[in-house]
C-alpha angles and dihedrals in degrees: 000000000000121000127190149159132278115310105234113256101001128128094270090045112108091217096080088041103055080043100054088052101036097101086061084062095232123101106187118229125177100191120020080197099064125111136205137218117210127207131170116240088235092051091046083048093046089045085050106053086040084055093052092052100043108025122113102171093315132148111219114201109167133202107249132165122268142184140192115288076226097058094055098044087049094047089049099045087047098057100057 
């Protein structure tokens, strides 16, 4: 099994979705104290595959960067 965090721009990723609500000047947020974890699709397909070929039962939860759910959607709403 490997778990890891958003894949950046996907469909899951918060990133569209603050952009795509941006111009009404709101960007939603549950919870100001929840973080985010980033990986690239590429890096979520290499760890995969690593994990197919060397696995044995394991769990694989990597270390990857994260931010503030409050600096993204600040960063977003700014640059309008």
């Amino acid at each position: 099994m490997v778990r890891y965090g958003n894949v950046i721009g996907s469909r899951g990723s918060v990133i569209p979705f603050f952009l795509e609500r941006r111009h009404t000047g709101v960007l939603p947020i549950t919870d100001p104290a929840m973080t985010r974890f980033n990986i690239s699709l590429q890096e979520g397909v290499d760890r995969v595959r690593w994990a197919l070929n060397n696995a044995r039962g394991e769990r694989f939860v990597p270390k990857l960067p994260s931010y503030r759910i409050t600096d993204v959607a600040k960063a977003i709403g700014h640059h309008q």
